[in-house]
C-alpha positions as CSV (number, residue, x, y, z in Angstrom):
1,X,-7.6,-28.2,15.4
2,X,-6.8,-29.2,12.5
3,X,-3.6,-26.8,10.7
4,X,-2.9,-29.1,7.9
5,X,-6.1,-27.9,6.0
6,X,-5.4,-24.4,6.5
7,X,-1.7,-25.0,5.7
8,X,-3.0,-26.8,2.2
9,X,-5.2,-23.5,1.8
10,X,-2.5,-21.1,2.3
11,X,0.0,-23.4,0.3
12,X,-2.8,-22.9,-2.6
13,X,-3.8,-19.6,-2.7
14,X,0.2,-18.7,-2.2
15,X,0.8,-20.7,-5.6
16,X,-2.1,-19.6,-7.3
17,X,-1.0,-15.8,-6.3
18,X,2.7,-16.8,-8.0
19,X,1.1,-18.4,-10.9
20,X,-1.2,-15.3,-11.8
21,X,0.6,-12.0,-10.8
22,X,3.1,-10.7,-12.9
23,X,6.4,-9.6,-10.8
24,X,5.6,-5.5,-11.1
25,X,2.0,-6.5,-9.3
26,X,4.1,-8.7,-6.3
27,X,6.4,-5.7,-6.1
28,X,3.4,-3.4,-5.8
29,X,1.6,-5.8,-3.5
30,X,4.9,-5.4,-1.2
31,X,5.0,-2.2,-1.0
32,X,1.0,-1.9,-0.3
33,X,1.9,-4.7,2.5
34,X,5.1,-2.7,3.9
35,X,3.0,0.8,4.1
36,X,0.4,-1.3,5.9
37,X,2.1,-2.8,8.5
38,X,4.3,0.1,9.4
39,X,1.1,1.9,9.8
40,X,0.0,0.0,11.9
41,X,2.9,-0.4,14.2
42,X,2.9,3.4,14.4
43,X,-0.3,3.3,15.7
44,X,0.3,0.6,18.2
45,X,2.7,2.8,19.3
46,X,0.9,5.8,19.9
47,X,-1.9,4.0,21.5
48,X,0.5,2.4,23.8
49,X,3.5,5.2,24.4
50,X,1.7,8.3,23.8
51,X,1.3,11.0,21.5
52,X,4.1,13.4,22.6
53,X,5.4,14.8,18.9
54,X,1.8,14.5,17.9
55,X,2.5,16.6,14.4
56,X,4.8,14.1,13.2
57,X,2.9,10.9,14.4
58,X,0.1,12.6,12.6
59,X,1.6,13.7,9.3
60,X,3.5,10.4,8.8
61,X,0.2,8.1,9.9
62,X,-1.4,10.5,7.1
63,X,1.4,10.0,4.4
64,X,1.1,6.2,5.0
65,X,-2.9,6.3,4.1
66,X,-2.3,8.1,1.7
67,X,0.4,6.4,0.2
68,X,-1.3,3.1,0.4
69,X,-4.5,5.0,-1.3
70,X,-2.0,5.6,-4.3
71,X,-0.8,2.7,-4.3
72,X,-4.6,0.4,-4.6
73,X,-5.5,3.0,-7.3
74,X,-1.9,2.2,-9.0
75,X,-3.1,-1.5,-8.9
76,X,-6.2,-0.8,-10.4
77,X,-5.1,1.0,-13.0
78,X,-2.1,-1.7,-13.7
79,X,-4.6,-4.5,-12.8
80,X,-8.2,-3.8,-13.5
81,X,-10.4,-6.5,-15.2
82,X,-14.0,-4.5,-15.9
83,X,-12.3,-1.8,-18.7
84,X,-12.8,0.7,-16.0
85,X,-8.6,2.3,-16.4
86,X,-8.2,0.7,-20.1
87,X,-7.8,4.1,-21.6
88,X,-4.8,4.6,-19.3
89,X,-1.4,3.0,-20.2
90,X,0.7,1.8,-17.5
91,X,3.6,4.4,-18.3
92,X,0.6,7.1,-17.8
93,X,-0.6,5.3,-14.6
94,X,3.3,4.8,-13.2
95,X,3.9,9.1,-13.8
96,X,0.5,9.8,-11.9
97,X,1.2,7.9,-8.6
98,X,4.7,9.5,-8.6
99,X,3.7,12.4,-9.0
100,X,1.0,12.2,-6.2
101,X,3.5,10.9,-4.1
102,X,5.4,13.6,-4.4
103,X,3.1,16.0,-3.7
104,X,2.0,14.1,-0.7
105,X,5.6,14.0,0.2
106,X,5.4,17.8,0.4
107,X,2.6,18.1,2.2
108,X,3.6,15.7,4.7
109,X,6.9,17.6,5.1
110,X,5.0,20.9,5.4
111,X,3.2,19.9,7.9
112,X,5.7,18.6,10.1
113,X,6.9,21.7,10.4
């Protein structure tokens, strides 16, 4: 197999990414990445461990969707190319994922219990 190829893609699309992105858009992108990944290590977990404090595997597996589904439509609106989120300014689009946050944040508590 051949790696050097898919090394030379991954080396392009990597610098391309750099090249294009402004540093608020990598930032977001990390933070899209982080809530991914730690949702899916919790549910490794509880398909491997078990599902003993089920409440608060489910409320923080929920806040992690959800997060991350604030966080695309964040992108979007900082990001979008067809006009769709034009009429929104980023300072607008910035004070609505917060504030959905935090009222996901309270929901998540709530429910924990």
């Amino acid at each position: 197999m051949d790696y050097r190829g898919i090394l030379e893609v991954v080396s392009s699309v990597k610098k391309d990414y750099e090249q294009k992105q402004t540093k608020k858009t990598m930032i977001l992108d990390a933070l899209l990445l982080y809530t991914l990944v730690t949702g899916i290590v919790q549910f490794l977990y509880v398909v491997f461990v078990g599902t003993f404090p089920f409440n608060s595997f489910l409320s923080s597996f929920i806040c992690h969707v959800g997060l991350f589904a604030l966080g695309v439509s964040l992108r979007l609106q900082l990001t979008g190319r067809d006009g769709d989120f034009k009429a929104t300014s980023p300072e607008r689009a910035f004070a609505d994922f917060s504030f959905c946050a935090l009222v996901l944040f309270f929901v998540v508590v709530s429910f924990m219990g």
